[in-house]
C-alpha positions as protocol buffer text, in pm:
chain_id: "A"
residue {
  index: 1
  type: UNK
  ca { x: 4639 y: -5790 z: -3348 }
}
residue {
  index: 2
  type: UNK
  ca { x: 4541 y: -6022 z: -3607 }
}
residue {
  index: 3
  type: UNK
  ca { x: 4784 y: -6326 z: -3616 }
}
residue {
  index: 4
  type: UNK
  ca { x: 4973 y: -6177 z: -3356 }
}
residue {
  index: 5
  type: UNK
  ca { x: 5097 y: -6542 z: -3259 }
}
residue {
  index: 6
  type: UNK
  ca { x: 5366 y: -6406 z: -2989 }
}
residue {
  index: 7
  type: UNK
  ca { x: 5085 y: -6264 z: -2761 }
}
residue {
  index: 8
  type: UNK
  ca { x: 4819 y: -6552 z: -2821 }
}
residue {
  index: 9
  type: UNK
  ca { x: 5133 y: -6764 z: -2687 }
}
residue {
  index: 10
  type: UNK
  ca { x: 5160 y: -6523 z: -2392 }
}
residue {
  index: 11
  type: UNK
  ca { x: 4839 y: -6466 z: -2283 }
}
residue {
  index: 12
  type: UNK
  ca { x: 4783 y: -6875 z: -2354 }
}
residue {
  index: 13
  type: UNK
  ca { x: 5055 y: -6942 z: -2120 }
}
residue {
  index: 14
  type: UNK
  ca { x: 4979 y: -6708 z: -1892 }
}
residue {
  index: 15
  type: UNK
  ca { x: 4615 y: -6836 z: -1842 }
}
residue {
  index: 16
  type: UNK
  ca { x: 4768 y: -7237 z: -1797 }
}
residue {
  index: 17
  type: UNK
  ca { x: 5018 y: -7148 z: -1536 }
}
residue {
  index: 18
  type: UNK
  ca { x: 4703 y: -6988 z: -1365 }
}
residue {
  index: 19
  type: UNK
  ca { x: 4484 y: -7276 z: -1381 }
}
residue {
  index: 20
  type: UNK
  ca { x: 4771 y: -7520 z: -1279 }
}
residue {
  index: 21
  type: UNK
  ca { x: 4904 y: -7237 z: -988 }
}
residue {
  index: 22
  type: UNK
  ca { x: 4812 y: -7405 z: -619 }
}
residue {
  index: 23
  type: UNK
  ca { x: 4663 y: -7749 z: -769 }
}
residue {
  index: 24
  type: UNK
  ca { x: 4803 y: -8094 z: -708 }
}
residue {
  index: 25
  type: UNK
  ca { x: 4976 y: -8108 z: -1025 }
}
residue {
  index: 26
  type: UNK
  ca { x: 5175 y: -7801 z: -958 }
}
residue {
  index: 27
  type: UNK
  ca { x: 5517 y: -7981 z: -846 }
}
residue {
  index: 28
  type: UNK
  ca { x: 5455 y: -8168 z: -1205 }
}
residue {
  index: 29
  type: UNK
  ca { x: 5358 y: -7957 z: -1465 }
}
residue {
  index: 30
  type: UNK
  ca { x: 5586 y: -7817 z: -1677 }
}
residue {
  index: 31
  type: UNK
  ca { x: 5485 y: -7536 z: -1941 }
}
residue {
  index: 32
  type: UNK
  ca { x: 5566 y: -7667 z: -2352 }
}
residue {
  index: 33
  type: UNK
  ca { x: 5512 y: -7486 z: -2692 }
}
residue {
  index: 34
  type: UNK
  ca { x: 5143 y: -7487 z: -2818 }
}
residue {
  index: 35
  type: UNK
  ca { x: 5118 y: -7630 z: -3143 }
}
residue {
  index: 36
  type: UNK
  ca { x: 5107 y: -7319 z: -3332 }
}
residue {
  index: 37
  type: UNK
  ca { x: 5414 y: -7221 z: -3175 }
}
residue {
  index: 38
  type: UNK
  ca { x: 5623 y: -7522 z: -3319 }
}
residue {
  index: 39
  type: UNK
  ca { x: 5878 y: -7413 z: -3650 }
}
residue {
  index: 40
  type: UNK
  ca { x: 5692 y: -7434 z: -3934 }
}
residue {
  index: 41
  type: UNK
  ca { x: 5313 y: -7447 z: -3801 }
}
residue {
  index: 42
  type: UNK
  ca { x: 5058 y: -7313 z: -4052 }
}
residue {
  index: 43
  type: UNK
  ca { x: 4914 y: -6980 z: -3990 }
}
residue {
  index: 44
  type: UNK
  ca { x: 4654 y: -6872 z: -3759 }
}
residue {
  index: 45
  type: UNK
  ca { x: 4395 y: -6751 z: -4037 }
}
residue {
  index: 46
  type: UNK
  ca { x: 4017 y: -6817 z: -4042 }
}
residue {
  index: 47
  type: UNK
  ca { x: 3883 y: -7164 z: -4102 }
}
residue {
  index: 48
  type: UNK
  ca { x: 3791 y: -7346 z: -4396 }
}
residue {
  index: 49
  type: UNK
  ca { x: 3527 y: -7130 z: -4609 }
}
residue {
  index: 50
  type: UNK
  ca { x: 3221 y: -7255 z: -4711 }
}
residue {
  index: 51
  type: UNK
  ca { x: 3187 y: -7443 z: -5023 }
}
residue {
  index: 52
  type: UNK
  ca { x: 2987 y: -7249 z: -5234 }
}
């Protein structure tokens, strides 16, 4: 599943609307696009490598 960005945006949002379910903030929050889900955000890769 490596840079599978459409279920790491799933499973992402899935987890926030769990943690926001039954809270005080509930009537507030409203879901938005992670960053990596914006048009024309870099891809998810591994980090920087070391120099070397």
């Amino acid at each position: 599943m490596a840079d599978d960005r459409d279920a790491l945006a799933r499973l992402l949002h899935r987890w926030e609307a769990e943690n926001v379910r039954g809270t005080a903030i509930e009537p507030h929050w409203q879901p938005s696009p992670f960053p990596f889900e914006e048009a024309g955000a870099p891809g998810l890769g591994p980090g920087p490598r070391p120099a070397g």
